[in-house]
N, C-alpha and C positions, 0 to 999 in steps of 0.2 A: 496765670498759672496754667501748665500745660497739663492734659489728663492724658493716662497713660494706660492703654488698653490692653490687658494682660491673659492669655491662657494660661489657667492653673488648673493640675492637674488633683482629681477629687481621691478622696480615699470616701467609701459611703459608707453608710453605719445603720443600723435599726429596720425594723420589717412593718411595724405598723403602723398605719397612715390615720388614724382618729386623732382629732385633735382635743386634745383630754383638757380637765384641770382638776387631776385629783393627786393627791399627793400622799407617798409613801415611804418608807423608808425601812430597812431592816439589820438588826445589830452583827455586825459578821467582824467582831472585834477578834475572837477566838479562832477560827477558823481562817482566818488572815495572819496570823502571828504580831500584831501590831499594839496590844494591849501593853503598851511598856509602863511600868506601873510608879514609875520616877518622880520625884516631885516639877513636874512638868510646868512650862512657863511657857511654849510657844511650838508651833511646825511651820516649817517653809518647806515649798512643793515646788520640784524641778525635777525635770530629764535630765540628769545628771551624767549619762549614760547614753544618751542619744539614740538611743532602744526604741522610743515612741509611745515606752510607757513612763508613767508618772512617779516617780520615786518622791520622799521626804526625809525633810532631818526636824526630830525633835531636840526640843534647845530645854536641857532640866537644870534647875537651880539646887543642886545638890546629886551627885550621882552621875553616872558617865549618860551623854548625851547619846542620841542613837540615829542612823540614817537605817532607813529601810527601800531597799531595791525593790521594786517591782518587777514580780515574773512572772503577772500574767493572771489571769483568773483572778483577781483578789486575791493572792497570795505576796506576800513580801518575807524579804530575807534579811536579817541584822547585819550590815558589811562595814558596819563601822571599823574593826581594826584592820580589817585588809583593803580601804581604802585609806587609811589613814588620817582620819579624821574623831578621831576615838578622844578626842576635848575632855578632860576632865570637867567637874560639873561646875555649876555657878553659872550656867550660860542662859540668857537672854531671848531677845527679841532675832533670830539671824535669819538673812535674805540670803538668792541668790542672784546671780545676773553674772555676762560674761564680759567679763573687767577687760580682756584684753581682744575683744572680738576674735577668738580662734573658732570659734562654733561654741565651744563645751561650758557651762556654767558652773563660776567657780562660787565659791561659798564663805560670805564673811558671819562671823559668830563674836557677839556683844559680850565681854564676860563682868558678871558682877564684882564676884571675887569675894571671898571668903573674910579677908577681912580688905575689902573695896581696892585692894592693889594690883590684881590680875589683869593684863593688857588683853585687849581684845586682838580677834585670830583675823587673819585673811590666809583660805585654803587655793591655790591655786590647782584648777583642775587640768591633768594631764595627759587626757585624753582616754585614759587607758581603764578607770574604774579607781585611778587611785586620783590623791592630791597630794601637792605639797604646801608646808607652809612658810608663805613669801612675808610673813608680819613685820620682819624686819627689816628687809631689803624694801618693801613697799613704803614702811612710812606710815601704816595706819594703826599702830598697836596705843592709841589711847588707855591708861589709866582710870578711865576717869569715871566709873560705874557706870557702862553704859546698859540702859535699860532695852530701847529700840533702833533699831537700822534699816534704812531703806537705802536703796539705789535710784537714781536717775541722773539724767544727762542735763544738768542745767542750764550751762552755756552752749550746747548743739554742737559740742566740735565732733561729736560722734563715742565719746570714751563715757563712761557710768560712773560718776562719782558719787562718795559715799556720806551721810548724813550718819552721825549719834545722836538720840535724844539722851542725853544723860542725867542721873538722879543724885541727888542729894545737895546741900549746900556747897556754895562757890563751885560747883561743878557744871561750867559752860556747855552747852551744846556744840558738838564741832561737824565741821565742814570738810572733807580731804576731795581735792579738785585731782582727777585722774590727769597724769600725763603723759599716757597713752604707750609708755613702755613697761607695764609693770610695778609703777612708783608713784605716787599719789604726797601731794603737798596742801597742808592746812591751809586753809582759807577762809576762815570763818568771820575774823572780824573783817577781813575785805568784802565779805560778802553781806555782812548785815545779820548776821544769823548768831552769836556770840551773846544768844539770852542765860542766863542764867534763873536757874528754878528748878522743880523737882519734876522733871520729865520722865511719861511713863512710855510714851512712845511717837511716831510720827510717817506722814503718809507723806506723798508726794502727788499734787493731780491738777489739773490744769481746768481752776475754778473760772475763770472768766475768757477762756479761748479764745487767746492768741497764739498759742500755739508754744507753751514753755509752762513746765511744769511748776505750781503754786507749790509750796508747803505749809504744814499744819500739823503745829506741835501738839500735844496733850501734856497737861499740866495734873500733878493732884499733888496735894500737900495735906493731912491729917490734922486737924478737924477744919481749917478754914479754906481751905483748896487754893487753887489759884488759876487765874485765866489762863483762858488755852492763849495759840497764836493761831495767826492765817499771816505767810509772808508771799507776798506776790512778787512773781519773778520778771527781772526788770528786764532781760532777756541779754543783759551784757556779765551775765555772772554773779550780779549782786541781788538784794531782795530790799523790798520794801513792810513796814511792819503794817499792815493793812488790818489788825485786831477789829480792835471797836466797831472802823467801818462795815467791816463787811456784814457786824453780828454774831459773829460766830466765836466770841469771847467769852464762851461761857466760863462762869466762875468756883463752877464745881469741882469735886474731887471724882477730873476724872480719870480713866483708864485707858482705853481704848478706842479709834474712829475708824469709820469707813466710808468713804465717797462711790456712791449712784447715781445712774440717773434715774430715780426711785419713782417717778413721776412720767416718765418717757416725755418728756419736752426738749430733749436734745442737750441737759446743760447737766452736772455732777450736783447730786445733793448729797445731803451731810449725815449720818446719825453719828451721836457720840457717847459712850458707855460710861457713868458716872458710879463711880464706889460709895458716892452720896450725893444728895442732891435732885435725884431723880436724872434720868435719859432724856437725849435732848434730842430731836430730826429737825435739821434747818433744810429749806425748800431755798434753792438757789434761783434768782432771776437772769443765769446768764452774764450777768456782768462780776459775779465775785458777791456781790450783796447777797444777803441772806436771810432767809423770815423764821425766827420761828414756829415750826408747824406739829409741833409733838402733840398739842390736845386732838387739830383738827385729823392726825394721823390714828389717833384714836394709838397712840404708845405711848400715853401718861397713865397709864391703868396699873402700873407697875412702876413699885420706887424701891428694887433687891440693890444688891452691891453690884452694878452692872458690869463689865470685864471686856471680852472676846468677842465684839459684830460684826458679820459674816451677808452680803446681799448676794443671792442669787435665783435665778427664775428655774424653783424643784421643780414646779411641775408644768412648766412649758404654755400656761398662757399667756406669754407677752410680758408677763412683769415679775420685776423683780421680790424678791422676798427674803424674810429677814428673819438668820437666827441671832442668838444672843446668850453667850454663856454668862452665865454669874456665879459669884466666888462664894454666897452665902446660902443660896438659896436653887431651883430647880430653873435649867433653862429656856428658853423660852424658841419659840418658831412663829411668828405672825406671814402670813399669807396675805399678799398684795391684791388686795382687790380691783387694781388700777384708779391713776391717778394720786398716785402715794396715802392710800386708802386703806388698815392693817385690821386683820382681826387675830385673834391670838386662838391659832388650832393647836396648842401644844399637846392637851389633853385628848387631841384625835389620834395622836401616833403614838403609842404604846414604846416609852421607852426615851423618845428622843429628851425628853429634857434630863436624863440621863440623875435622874430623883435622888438617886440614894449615895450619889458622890460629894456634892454640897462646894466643892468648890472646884468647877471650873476655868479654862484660864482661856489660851488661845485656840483658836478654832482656824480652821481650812477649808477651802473645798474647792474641788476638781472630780473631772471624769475620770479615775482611776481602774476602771476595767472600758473605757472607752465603747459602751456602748451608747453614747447621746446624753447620758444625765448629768447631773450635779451630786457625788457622792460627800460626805461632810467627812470630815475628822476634828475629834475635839479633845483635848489635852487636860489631863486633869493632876490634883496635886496631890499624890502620896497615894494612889490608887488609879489600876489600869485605866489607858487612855481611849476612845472609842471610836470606831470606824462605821458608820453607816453606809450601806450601799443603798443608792436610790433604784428604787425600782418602778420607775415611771416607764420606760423602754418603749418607747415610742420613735416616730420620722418626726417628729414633732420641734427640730432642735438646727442649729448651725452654727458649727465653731470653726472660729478662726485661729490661723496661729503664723504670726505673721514672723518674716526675718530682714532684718535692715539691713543697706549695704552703705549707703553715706551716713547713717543713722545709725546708733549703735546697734552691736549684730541682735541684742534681745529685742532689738524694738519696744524696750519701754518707753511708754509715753504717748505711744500712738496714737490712735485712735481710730474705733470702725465705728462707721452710722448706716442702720437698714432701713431700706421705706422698701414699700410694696412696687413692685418691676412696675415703671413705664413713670412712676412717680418718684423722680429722686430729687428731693432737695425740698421738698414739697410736706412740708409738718402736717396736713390733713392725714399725709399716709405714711408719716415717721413707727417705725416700730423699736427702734432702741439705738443704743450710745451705749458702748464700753470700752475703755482704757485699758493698756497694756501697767500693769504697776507689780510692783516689789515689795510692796507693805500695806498688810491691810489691818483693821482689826487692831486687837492686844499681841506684841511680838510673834504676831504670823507674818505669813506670805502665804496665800492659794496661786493657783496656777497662772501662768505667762498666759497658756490659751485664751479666745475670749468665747466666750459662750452664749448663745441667744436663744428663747426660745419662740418656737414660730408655729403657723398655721401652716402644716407639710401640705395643706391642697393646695396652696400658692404657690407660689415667687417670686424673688426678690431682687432690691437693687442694691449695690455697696456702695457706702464712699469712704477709701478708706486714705488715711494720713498718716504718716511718719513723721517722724518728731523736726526729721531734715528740710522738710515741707515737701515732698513726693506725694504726688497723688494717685490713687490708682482705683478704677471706677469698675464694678463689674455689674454686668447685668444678665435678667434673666436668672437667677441661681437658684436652685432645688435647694429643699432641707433636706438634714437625715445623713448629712455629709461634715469631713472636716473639710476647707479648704486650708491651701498651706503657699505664701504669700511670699514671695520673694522683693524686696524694695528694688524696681526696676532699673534707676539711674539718680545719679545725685543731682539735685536741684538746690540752689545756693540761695535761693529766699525762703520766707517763712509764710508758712499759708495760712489766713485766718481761719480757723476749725467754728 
C-alpha cells in the first residue's frame, strides 16, 4: 500500500492554548431559534448548503418536520418550505449523505405514517438551497414503518447505499444497493440482511477492520425485547449474521447505539440504550468480539428507559464522553475518565439533563458555531427541543473533514487515527480513532466532520483511510485547526485499518 503525502490547506480556530479538562455547557435554545417544540423523534446534521456551516433537519412523528440553516453565531433559520423539503409529519430516524457524488448532501427521511402506509422520502439536493423529491424515480419509497436510516458504501463501488431498520411485524429490514445514477435497487435478501423484528434503529461501523463497514441493528419488542444483530460485511455486498459471536446480542428492549473507540485502543466499542433492561458498553477486542464492560465502566448505576447515545470528547482530554437521553426520566452526561472509565457529572452542569422535559429522544452533536467544541442538540417530544453551546473554547481540538474521490464524495466510512508526531502506528502513543458515519444514536445523525480532542502544546501524526483503501499520512500537525482532506487518487485494493 502506497502512502500518499498531501498539502492541506488549514483553516485555524480558538486562541487559548491550556489544555483543560473541565467541561461546560450553556442553554442558547432561545436565542438560536431552534427550540422546535414538535413531538420530536430524531436530527440529522449536514452542510446542506455548503456554507461551512453546520445546518440540521429535525424528523417529528406528528407535525411538519423542520431543517434549520445555520447563519452564523448560533443563530438558525426555519427554511424548510423554501427548500422544499417541508415532509408532513410521522417522520423517523432521517440521514444524510451524497447519493449521487455531485458535492451537495441529499437527504432521505424514514416515514412511519399515520396509519403505517406512508412511503418514505429521498430529497435530492439541488445545489441551490432547495431539493427535489426523486422517491419515485429512485426506487427507495418503502412502506414498511421505517423507524432508522443510515447510509454507507457496502460494496466499495463508490455510491452510498441505503439501510431501513423497520418496525413492527412481518416488516423486514431492507437494503437498496445504489446504482450510481440516481436509482437504487433492493437487495436485501441477496444480501443477508432480510431479518425481520421490531427494529428501532441501526448504525453502520467497521467492528473488526478490514476495511467495510459492519452493521448493527437494534431490536426492542414490549415487554420481552429481542436480540439486537451484528452483521459483518463480507466485503462482496452480502453480510454475514455474526450475533451471538461477537457478544453483542443483547436481549433487551433496546433503543438506540453508538460505536467509539471509548477506550482509545484503536478498535470501535459499543454502548447500547435499552427502554428496559438496563444499558449495556461492550469493549471491543478488535476482531468484532465483544466483552461486556458496563459494571467495570461504572454505567450500571442507572436502569431509566434509555433512548438517544451520543460519544464525544466535551472537554478535550483525549477521551471520549458520553451523553444519553432518556424517555422517562432526566438525562445523563458521564465524563470519560480514560480508558473507557465513566463517572456521571450530570448534576455538575446545571441544565444539561434537560430535568423537566422527561422524555427525550434523539440527540446530536457538532461544532455548530465552529469554534473547536462539541455543541449538543437534543430532541424532545411535545416540548421545545434544546441546543447547548459548549463552551470549552480552547486550541485544545483537531477536526477533520475529509472528501472522497474513488470513495464516495462524503467519505463515509473512513477512517482517521492520531499518535503523537514522530510516533505513528506505534499504540504507546495512539491518541484516538474516529469514523466517518451517517447514523448514530436513536434516529439521529451528528456531523460528517471528525473531531479530536488534543494537548494544543503538541503535535501530531495522521493516518488517514478511505473506504476505497487510499492512504494519506500527515505529519507534524498543530491543533486549534480544521484540516479539510481531499482523497488523493483511487487505489483498487482494500487496506487493513
Amino acid at each position: 500500500m502506497r502512502k500518499i503525502f498531501v498539502c492541506i490547506s488549514l483553516l485555524i480556530f480558538g486562541l487559548a492554548v491550556n489544555f483543560s479538562n473541565a467541561m461546560d455547557f450553556k442553554d442558547v435554545t432561545n436565542e438560536s431559534g431552534t427550540g422546535d417544540p414538535g413531538r420530536g423523534k430524531g436530527v440529522a446534521v449536514g452542510d446542506f448548503n455548503n456554507d461551512g456551516l453546520l445546518d440540521f433537519y429535525v424528523s417529528n412523528k406528528g407535525g411538519g418536520n423542520v431543517l434549520f440553516q445555520n447563519m452564523g453565531g448560533m443563530k438558525f433559520k426555519d427554511v424548510t418550505v423554501q427548500a422544499g423539503v417541508n415532509e408532513a409529519g410521522y417522520s423517523l430516524g432521517s440521514c444524510w449523505g451524497d447519493i449521487n457524488n455531485d458535492g451537495y448532501l441529499d437527504l432521505y427521511v424514514p416515514k412511519g405514517g399515520v396509519y403505517e402506509v406512508e412511503s418514505n422520502r429521498l430529497f435530492l439536493n439541488n445545489g441551490d438551497g432547495t431539493f427535489t423529491d426523486i422517491t419515485a424515480t429512485a426506487g427507495v419509497g418503502t412502506k414498511s414503518f421505517s423507524y432508522g436510516s443510515a447510509m454507507a458504501d457496502v460494496d466499495h463501488d463508490g455510491y452510498l447505499d441505503i439501510f431501513c431498520a423497520n418496525y413492527g411485524p412481518n416488516n423486514k429490514n431492507v437494503l437498496y444497493h445504489n446504482n450510481g445514477n440516481n436509482t437504487f435497487t433492493e437487495v436485501t435478501d441477496k444480501a443477508g440482511l432480510g431479518d425481520l423484528g421490531w427494529c428501532w434503529s441501526a448504525t453502520f461501523a467497521d467492528v473488526n477492520g478490514d476495511g467495510f463497514d459492519d452493521l448493527y441493528v437494534v431490536h426492542g419488542r414490549y415487554p420481552a425485547g429481542e436480540r439486537n444483530k451484528l452483521y459483518l460485511n463480507n466485503g462482496d455486498g452480502t453480510f454475514k449474521d455474526f450475533s451471538k459471536e461477537s457478544g453483542t446480542d443483547d436481549p433487551n428492549w433496546g433503543l438506540g447505539a453508538t460505536f467509539a473507540d471509548a477506550d482509545n485502543d484503536g478498535d470501535l466499542d459499543l454502548f447500547v440504550s435499552n427502554y428496559q433492561g438496563g444499558n449495556k458498553f461492550f469493549l471491543n477486542d478488535g476482531t468484532g468480539h465483544f466483552k461486556d464492560y458496563t459494571k467495570e465502566a461504572r454505567l450500571d448505576n442507572y436502569q431509566g428507559w434509555g433512548k438517544g447515545p451520543i460519544f464525544a470528547d466535551f472537554d478535550h482530554d483525549g477521551y471520549l464522553d458520553l451523553y444519553e437521553a432518556d424517555c422517562k426520566g432526566p438525562n445523563h452526561l458521564y465524563k470519560n475518565n480514560g480508558k473507557g472509565i465513566f463517572t456521571d457529572i450530570t448534576d455538575k452542569i446545571p441544565g444539561i439533563n434537560c430535568g423537566t422535559v422527561k422524555r427525550s429522544k434523539g440527540v446530536a452533536v457538532a461544532d455548530f458555531d465552529n469554534d473547536g467544541d462539541m455543541d449538543l442538540y437534543v430532541v424532545n417530544w411535545n416540548t421545545p427541543n434544546r441546543l447547548f453551546k459548549n463552551t470549552q473554547n480552547d486550541k485544545n481540538f483537531l477536526k477533520v473533514s475529509l472528501e472522497g474521490r474513488a470513495s464516495n464524495r462524503s467519505a463515509v466510512g473512513s477512517w482517521v487515527k492520531v499518535y503523537d508526531a514522530g510516533h505513528l502506528g506505534d499504540m504507546k502513543y495512539f491518541r484516538g480513532l474516529r469514523e466517518v458515519t451517517t447514523a448514530s444514536g436513536f434516529c439521529s445523525m451528528s456531523s460528517l466532520d471528525l473531531h479530536f480532542g488534543l494537548d494544543a502544546s503538541k503535535k501530531y501524526d495522521l493516518d488517514i483511510k478511505f473506504t476505497n483503501g487510499t492512504k494519506v499520512v500527515m505529519n507534524d500537525v498543530s491543533c486549534g485547526q480544521t484540516l479539510k482532506i481531499k482523497e488523493p487518487a483511487k487505489i483498487n485494493s482494500i487496506a487493513k485499518r
